[in-house]
gemmi code that builds the backbone of each chain (N, CA, C; Angstrom):
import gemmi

chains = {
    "A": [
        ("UNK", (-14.031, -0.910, -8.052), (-13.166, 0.151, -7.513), (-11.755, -0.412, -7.321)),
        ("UNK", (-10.419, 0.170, -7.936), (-9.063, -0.053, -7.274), (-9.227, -0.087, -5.874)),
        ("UNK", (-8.377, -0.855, -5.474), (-7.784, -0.541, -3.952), (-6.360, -1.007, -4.263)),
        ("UNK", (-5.694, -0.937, -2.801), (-4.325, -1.705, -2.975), (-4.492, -2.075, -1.303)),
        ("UNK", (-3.755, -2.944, -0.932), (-4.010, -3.845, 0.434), (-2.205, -4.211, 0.663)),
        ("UNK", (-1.891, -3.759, 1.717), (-0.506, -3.700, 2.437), (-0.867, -4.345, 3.373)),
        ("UNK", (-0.739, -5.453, 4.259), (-1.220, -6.566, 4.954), (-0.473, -6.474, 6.713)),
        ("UNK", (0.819, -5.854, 5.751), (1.769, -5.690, 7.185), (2.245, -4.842, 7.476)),
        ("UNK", (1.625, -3.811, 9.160), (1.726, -2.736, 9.550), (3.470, -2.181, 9.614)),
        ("UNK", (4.108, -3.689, 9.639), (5.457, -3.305, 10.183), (5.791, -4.672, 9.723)),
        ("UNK", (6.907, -4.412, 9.733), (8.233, -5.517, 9.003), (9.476, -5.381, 10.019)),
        ("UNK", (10.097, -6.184, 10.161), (11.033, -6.651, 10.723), (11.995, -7.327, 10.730)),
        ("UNK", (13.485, -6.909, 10.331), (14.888, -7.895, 9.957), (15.939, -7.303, 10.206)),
        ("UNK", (16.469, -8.499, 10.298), (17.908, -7.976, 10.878), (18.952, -7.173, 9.344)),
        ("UNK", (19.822, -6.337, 9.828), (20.567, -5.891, 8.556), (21.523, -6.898, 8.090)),
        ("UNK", (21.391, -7.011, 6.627), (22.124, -8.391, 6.109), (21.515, -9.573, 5.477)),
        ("UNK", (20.342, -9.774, 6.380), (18.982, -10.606, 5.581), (18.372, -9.967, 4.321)),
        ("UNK", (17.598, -10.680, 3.748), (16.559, -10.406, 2.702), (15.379, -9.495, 3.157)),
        ("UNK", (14.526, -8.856, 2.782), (13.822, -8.474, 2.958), (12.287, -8.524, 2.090)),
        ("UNK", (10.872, -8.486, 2.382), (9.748, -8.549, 1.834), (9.056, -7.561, 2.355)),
        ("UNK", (8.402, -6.934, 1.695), (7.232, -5.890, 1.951), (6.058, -5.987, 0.777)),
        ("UNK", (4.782, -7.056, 1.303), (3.964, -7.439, 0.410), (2.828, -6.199, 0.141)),
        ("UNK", (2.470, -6.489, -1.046), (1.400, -5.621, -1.791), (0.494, -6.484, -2.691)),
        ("UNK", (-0.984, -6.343, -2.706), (-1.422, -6.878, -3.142), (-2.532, -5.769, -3.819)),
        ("UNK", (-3.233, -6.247, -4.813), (-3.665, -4.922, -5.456), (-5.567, -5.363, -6.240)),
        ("UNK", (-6.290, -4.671, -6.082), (-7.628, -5.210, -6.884), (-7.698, -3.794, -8.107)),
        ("UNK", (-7.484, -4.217, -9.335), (-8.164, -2.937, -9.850), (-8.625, -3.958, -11.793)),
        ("UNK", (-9.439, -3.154, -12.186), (-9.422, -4.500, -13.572), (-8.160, -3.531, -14.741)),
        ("UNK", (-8.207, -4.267, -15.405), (-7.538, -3.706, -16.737), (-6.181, -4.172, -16.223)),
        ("UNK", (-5.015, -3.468, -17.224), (-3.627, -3.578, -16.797), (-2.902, -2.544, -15.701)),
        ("UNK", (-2.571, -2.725, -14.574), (-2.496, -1.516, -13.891), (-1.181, -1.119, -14.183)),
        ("UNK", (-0.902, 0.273, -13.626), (0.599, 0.690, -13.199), (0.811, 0.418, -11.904)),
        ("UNK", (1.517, -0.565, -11.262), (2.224, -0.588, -10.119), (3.698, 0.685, -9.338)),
        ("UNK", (3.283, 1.181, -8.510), (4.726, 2.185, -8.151), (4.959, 1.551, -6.433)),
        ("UNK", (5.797, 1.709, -6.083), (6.594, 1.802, -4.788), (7.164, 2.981, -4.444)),
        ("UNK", (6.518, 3.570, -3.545), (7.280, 4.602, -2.517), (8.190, 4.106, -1.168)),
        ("UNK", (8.671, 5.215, -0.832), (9.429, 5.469, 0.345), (9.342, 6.613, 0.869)),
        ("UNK", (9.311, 6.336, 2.359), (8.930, 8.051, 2.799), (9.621, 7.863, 4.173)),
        ("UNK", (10.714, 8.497, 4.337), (11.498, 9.065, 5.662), (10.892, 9.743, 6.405)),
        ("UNK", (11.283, 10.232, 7.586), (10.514, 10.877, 8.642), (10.819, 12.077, 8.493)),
        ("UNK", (9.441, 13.093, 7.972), (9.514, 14.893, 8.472), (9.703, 14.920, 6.838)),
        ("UNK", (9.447, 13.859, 5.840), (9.852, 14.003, 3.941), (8.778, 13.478, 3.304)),
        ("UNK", (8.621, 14.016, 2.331), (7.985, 13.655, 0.918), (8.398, 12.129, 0.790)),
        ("UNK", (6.981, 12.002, -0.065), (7.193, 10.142, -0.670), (8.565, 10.169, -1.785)),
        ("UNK", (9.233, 9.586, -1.730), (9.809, 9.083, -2.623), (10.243, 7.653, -3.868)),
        ("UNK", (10.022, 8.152, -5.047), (9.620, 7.173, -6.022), (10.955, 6.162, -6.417)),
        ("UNK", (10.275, 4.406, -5.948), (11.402, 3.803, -5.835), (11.262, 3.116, -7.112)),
        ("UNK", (10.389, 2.600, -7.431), (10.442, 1.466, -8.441), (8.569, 1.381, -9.442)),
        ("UNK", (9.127, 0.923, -9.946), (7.454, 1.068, -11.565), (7.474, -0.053, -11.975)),
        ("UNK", (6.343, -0.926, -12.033), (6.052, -1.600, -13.135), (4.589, -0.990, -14.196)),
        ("UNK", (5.054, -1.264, -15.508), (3.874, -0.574, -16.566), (3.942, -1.955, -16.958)),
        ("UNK", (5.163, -2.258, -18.014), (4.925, -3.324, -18.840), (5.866, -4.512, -18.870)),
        ("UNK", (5.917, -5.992, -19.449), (7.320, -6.036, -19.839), (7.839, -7.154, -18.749)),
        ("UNK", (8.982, -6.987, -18.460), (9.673, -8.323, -17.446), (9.065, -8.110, -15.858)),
        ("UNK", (8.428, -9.310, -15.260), (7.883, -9.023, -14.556), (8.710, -8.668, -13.192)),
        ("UNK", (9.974, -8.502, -13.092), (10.515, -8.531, -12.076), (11.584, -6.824, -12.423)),
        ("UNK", (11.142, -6.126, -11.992), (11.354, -4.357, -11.877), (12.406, -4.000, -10.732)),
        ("UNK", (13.693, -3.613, -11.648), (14.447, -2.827, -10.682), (15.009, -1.904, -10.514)),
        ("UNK", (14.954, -1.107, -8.850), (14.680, 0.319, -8.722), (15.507, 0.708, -7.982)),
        ("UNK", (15.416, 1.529, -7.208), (16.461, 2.780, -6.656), (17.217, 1.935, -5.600)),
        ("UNK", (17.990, 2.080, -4.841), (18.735, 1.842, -3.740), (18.669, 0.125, -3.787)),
        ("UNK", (18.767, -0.492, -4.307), (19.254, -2.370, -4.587), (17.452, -3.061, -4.242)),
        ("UNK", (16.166, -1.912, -4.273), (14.981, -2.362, -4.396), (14.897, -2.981, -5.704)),
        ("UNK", (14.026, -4.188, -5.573), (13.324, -4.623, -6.767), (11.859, -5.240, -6.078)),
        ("UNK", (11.206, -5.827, -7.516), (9.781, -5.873, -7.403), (8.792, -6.720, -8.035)),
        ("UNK", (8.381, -7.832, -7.600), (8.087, -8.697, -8.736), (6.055, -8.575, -8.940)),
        ("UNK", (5.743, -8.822, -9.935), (4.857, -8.224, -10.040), (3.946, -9.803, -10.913)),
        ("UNK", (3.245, -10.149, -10.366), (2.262, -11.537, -10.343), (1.052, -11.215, -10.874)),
        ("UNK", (0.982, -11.595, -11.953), (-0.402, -11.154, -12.551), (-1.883, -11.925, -11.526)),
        ("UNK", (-1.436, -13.491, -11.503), (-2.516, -14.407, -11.186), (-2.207, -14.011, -9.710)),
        ("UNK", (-1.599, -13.762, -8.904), (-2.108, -13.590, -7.390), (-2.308, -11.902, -7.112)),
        ("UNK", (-2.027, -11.113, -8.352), (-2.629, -9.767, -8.263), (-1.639, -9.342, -7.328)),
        ("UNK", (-0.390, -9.424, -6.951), (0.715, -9.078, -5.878), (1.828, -8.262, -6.580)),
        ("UNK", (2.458, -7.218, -6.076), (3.650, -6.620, -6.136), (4.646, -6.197, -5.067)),
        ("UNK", (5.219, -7.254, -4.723), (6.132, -7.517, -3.735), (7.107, -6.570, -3.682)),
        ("UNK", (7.600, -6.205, -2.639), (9.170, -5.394, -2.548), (9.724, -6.340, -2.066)),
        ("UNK", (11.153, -6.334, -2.621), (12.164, -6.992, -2.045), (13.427, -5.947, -2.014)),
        ("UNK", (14.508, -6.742, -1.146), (15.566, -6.608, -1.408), (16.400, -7.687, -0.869)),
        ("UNK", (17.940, -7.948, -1.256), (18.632, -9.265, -0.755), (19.390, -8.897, 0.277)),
        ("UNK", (19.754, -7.642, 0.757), (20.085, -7.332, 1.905), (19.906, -5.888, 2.763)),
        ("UNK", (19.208, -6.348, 3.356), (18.818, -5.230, 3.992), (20.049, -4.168, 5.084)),
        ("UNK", (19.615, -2.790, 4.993), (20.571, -2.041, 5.343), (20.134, -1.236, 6.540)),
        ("UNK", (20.341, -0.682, 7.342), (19.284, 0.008, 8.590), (18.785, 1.245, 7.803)),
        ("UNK", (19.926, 1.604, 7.251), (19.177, 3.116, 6.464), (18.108, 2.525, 5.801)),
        ("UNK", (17.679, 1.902, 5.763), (16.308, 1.480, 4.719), (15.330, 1.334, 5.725)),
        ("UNK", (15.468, 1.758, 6.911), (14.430, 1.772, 7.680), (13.360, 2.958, 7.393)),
        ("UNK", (12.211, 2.913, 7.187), (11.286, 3.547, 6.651), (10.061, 3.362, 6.764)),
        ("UNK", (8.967, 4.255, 5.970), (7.524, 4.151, 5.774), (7.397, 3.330, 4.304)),
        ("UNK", (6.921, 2.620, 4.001), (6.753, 2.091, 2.256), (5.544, 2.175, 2.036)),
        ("UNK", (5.379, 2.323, 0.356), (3.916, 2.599, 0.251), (4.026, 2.156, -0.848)),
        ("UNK", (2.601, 0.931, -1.322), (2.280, 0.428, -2.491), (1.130, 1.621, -3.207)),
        ("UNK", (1.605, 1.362, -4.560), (0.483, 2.186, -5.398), (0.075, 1.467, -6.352)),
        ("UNK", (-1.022, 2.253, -6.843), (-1.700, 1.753, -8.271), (-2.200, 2.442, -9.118)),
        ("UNK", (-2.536, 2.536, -10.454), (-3.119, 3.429, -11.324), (-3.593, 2.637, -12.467)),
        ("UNK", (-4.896, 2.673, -12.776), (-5.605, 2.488, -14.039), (-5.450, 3.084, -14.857)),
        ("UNK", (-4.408, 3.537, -15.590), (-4.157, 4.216, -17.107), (-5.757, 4.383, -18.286)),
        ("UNK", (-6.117, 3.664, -18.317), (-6.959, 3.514, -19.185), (-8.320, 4.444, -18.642)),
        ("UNK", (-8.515, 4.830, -17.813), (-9.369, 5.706, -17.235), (-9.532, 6.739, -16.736)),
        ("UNK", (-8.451, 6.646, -15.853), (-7.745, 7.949, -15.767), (-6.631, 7.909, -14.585)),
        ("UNK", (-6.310, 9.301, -14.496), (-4.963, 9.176, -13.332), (-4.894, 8.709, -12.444)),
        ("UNK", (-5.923, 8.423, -11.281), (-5.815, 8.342, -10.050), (-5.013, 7.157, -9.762)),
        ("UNK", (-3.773, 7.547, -8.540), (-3.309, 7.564, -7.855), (-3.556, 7.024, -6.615)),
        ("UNK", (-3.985, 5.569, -6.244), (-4.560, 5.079, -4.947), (-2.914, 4.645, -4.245)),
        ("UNK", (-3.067, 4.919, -2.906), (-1.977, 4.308, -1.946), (-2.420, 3.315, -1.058)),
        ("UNK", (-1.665, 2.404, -0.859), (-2.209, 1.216, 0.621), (-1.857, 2.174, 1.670)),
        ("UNK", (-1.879, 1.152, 2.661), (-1.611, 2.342, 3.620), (-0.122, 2.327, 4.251)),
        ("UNK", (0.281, 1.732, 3.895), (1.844, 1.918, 4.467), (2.487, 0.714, 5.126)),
        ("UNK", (3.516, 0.523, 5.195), (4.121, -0.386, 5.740), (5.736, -0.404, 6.771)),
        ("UNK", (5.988, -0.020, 7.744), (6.502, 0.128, 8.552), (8.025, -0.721, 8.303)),
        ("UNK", (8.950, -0.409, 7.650), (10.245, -1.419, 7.868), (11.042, -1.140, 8.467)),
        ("UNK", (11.505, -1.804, 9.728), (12.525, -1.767, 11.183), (13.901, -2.621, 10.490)),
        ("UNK", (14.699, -2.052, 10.003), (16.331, -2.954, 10.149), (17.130, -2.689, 11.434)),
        ("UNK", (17.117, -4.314, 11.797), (18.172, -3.868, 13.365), (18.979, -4.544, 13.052)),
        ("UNK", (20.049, -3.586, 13.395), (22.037, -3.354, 13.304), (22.402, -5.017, 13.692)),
    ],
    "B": [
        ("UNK", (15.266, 20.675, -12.718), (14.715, 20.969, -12.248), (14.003, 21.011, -10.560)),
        ("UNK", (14.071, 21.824, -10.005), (13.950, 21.734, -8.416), (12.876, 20.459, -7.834)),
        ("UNK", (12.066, 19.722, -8.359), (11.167, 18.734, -8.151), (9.618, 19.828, -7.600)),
        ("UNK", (8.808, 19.347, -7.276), (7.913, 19.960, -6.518), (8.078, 20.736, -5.372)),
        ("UNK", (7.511, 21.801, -5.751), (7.586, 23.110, -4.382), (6.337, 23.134, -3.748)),
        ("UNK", (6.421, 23.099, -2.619), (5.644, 23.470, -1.733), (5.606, 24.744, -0.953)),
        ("UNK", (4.410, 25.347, -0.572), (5.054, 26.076, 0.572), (3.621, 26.575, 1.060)),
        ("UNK", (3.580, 27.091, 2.921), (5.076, 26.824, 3.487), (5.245, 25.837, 3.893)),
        ("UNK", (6.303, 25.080, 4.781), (6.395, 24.158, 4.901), (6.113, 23.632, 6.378)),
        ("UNK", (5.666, 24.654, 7.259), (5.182, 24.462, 8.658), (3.863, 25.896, 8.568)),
        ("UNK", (2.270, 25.791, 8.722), (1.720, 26.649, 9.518), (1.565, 26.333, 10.790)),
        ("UNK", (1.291, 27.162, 11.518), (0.317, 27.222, 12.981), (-0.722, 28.378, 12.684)),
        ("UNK", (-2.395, 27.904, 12.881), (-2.901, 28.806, 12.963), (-4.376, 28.704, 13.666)),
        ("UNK", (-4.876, 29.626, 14.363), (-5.751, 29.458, 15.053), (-7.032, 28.736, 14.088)),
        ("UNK", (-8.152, 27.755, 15.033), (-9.324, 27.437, 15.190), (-10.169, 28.713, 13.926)),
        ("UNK", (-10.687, 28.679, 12.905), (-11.691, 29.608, 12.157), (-10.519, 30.383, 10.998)),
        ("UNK", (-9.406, 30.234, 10.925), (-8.651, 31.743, 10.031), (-8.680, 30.272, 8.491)),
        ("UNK", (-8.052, 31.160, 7.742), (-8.505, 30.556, 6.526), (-7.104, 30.050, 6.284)),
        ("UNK", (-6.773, 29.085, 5.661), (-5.634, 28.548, 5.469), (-4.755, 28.427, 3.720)),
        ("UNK", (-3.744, 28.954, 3.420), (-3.994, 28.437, 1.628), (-2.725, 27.942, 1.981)),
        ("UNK", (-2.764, 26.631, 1.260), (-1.466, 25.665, 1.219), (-1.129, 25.469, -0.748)),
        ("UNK", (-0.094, 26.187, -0.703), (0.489, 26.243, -2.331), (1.505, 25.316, -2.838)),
        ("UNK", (1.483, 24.800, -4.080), (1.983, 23.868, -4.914), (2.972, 24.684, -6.195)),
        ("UNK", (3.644, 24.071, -6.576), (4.413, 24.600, -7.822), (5.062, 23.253, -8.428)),
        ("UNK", (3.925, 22.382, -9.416), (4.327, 21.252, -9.717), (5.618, 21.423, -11.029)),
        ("UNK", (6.148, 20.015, -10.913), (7.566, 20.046, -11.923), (6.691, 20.718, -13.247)),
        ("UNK", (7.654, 21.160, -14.108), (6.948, 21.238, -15.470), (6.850, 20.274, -16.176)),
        ("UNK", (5.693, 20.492, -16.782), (6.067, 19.056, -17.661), (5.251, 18.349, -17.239)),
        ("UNK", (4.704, 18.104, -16.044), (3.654, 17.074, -15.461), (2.374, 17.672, -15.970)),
        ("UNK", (1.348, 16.521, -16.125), (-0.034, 17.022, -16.521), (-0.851, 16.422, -15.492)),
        ("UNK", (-0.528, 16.181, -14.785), (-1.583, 15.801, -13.395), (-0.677, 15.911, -11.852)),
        ("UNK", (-1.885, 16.196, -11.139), (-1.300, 16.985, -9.862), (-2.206, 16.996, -8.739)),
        ("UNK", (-1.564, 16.187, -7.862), (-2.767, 15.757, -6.994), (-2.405, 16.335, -5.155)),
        ("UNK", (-3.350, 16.254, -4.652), (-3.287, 17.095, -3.334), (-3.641, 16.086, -2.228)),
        ("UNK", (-2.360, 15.161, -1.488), (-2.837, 14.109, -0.105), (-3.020, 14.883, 0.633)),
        ("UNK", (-3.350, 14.704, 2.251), (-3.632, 14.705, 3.377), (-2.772, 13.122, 3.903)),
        ("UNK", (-1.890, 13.353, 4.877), (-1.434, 12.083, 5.642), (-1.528, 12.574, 6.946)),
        ("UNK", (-2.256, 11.437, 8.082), (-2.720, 11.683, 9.251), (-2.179, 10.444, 9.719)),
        ("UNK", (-1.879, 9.977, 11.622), (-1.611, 9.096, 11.571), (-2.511, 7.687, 11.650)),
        ("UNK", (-3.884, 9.193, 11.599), (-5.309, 7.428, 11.977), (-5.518, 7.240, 10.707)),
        ("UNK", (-5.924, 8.119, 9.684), (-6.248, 7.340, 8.531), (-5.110, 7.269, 7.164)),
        ("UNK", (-4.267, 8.021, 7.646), (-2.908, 7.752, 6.029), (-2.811, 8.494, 5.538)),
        ("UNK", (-2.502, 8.022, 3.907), (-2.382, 8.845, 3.117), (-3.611, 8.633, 2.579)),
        ("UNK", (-4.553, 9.680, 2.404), (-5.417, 10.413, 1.496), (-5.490, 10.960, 0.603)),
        ("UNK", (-5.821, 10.877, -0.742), (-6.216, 11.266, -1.871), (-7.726, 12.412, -1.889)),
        ("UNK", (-7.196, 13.690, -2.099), (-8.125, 14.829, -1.596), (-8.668, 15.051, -2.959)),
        ("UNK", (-7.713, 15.388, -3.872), (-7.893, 16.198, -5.148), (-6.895, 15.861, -6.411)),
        ("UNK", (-7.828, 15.574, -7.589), (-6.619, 15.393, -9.021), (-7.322, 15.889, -9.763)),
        ("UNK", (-5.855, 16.693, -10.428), (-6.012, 17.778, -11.717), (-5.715, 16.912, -12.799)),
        ("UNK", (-5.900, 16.756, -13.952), (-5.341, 16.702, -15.428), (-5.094, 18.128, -16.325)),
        ("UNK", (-4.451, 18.413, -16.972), (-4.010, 19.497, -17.785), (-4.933, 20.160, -17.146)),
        ("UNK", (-4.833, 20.842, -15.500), (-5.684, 21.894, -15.010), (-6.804, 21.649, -14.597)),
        ("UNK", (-7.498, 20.742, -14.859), (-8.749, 20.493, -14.464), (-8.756, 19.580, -13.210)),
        ("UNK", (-10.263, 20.106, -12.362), (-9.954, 19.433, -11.673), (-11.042, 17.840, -12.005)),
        ("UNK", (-10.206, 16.493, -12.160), (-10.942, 14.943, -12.060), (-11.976, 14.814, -11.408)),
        ("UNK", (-10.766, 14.733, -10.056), (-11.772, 14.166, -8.792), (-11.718, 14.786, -7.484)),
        ("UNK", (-12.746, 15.343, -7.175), (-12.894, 15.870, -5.885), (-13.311, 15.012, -4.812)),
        ("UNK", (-13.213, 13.870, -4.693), (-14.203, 13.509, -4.071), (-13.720, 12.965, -2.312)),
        ("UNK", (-12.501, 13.279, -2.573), (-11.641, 13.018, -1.492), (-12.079, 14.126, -0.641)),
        ("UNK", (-12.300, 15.018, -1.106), (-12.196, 16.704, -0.180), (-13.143, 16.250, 0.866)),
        ("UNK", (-12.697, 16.367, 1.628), (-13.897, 16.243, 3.324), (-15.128, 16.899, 3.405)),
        ("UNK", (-14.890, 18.234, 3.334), (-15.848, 19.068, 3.039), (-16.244, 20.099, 2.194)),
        ("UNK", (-17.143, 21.101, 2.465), (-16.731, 22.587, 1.512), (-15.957, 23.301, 2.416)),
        ("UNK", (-15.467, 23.369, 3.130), (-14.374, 23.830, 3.573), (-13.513, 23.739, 2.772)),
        ("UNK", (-13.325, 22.590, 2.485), (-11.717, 22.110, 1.450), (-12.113, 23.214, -0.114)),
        ("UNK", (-11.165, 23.698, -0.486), (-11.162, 24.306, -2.053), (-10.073, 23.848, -2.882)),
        ("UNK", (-9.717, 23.659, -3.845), (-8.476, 23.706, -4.205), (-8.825, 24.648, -6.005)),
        ("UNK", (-7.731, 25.060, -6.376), (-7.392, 25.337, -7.775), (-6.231, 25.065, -8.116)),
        ("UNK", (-6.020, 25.288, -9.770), (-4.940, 25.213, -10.516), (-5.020, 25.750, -11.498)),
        ("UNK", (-4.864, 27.379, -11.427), (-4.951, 28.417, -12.294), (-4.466, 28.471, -13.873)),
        ("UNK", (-3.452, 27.285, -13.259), (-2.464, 27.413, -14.559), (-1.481, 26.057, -14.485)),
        ("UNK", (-0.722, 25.831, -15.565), (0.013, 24.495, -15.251), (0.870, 24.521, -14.236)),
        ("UNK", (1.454, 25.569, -13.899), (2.317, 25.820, -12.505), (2.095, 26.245, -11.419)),
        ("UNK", (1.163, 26.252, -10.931), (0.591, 26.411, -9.869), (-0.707, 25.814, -9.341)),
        ("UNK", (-1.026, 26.019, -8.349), (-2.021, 25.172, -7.451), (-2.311, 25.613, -5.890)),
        ("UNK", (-3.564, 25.933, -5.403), (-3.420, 26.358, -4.103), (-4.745, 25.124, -3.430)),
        ("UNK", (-4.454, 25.000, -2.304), (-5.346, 23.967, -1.466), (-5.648, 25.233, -0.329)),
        ("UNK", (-7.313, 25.179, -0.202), (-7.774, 26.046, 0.868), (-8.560, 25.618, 1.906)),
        ("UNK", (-8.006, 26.192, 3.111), (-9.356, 25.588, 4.146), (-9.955, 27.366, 4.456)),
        ("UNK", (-11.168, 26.996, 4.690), (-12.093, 28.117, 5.088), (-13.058, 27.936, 5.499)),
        ("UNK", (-13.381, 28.022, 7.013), (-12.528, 28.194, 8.080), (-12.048, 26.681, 8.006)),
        ("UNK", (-10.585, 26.892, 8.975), (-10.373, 25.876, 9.604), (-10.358, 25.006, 10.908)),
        ("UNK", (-10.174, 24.109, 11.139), (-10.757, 23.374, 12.330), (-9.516, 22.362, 12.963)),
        ("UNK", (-9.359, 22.432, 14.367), (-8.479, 21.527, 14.875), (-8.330, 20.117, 13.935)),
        ("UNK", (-9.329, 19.301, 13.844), (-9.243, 18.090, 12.892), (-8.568, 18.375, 11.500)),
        ("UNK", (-8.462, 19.443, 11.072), (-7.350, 19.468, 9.826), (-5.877, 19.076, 10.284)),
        ("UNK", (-5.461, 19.239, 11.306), (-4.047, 19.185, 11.373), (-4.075, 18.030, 10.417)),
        ("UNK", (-2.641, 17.960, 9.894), (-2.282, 17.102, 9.148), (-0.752, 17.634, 8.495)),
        ("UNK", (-0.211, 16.604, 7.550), (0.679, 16.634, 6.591), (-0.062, 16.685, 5.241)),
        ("UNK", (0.167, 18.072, 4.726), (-0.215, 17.775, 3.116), (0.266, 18.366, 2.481)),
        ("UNK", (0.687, 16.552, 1.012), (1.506, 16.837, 0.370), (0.990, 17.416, -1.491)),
        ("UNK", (1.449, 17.709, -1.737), (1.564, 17.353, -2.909), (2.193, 16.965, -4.033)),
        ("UNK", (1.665, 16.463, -5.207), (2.819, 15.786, -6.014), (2.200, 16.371, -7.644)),
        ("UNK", (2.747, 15.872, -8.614), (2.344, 16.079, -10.041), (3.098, 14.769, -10.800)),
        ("UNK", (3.118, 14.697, -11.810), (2.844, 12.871, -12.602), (2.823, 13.474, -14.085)),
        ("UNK", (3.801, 12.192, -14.555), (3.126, 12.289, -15.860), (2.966, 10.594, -16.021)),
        ("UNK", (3.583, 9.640, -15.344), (3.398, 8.456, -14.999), (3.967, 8.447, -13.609)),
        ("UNK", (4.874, 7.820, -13.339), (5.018, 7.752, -12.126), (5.137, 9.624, -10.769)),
        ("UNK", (4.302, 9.844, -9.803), (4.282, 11.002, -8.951), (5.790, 11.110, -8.474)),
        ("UNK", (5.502, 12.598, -7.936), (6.651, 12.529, -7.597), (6.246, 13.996, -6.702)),
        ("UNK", (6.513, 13.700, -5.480), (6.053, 14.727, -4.156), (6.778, 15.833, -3.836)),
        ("UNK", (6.228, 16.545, -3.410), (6.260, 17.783, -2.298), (7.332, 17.511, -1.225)),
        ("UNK", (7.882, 18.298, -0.385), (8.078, 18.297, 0.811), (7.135, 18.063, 1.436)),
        ("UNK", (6.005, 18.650, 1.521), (4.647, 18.910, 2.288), (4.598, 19.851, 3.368)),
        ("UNK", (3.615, 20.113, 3.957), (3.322, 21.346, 4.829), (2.604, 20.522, 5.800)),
        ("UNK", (3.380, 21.094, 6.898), (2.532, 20.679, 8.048), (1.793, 21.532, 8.501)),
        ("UNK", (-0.007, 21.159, 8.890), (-0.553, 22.326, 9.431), (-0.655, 21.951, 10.724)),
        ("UNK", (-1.076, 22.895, 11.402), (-1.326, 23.164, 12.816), (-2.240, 23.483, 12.899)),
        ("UNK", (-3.410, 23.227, 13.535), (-4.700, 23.862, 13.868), (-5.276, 24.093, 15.238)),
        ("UNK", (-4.879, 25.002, 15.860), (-4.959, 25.042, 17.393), (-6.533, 25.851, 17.914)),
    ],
}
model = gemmi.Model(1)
for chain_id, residues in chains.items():
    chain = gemmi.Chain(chain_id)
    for i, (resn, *xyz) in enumerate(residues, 1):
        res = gemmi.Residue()
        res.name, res.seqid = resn, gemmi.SeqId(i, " ")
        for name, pos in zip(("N", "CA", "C"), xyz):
            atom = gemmi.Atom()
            atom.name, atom.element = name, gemmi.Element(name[0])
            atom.pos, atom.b_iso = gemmi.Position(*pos), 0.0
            res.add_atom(atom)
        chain.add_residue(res)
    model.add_chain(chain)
structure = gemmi.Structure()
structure.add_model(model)
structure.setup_entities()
């Protein structure tokens, strides 16, 4: 069975630092990796994809994403964090080869303080 | 194109009345799926369509839960009856690789 495993309820940095929001993922075959974002009282919003190709994916608002075959991980990053990026994040996954579904971790909490 | 429609986007409705929560995925998408986000268990995976059909049900809680997708543009999620424990946020989205969501509807179940 896919899953995806978000480890950390909440994240925490100051604005200006780097930032990490780990994802780690079990599914066999080649997966699709996605990254959401979801504001408060809004829809998820689609930040970043890996399908194929260079393993390091970059996406909406100065997100990127590196994507580790042998530790099965798809990290969020960014190099400086902004308070507006304070948010809900959500790792995904999809087995192409089988069919659509759409699994989410469960979320990850990121606090930027000013 | 407007992205995914939802509607509406707030019910309140009593304990037993029947509930239909409607979708109007982008065009163009061939799969279309129906969460539930709560704050004890998340985001939930209820229901996925492919070109109309429905995959996987297996998310749906109960027979209470219904959903269809009459057609490529549309989609309705039903409770009948409903029950305080539905409250929730539910969204929906449609895909042709990467999803792409709803506003979502908040229900109320008093």
């Amino acid at each position: 069975a896919q899953s995806v495993a978000q480890p950390e309820d909440q994240v925490n940095v100051a604005e200006g630092n780097p930032l990490t929001v780990k994802c780690t993922y079990s599914v066999s075959g080649n997966p699709y990796l996605f990254w959401y974002v979801q504001y408060p009282n809004r829809g998820l919003q689609f930040l970043l994809k890996y399908i194929t190709g260079d393993n390091l994916v970059k996406g909406s608002y100065g997100f990127e994403a590196e994507f580790n075959k042998s530790q099965t991980s798809f990290h969020l990053k960014k190099p400086s964090a902004l308070v507006s990026d304070s948010a809900l994040y959500f790792c995904a996954v999809r087995r192409p080869e089988s069919s659509y579904k759409l699994i989410f971790g469960s979320g990850t909490r990121l606090l930027v303080r000013p | 194109d407007a992205g995914v429609i939802q509607s509406p986007r707030h019910e309140v409705t009593e304990m037993g009345q029947e509930v239909t929560l409607r979708c109007k995925p982008i065009s163009g998408h061939n799969s279309l799926f129906w969460y539930r986000q709560t704050m004890m268990r998340g985001l939930e995976l209820l229901i996925y369509f492919n070109n109309n059909v429905p995959i996987d049900d297996s998310g749906m809680p109960e027979d209470r839960f219904s959903a269809k997708m009459p057609n490529a543009s549309f989609s309705t999620l039903k409770i009948q009856p409903s029950e305080p424990r539905d409250s929730a946020v539910y969204f929906c989205a449609s895909s042709n690789t990467e999803a792409f969501f709803g506003q979502g509807t908040r229900l109320t179940v008093v």
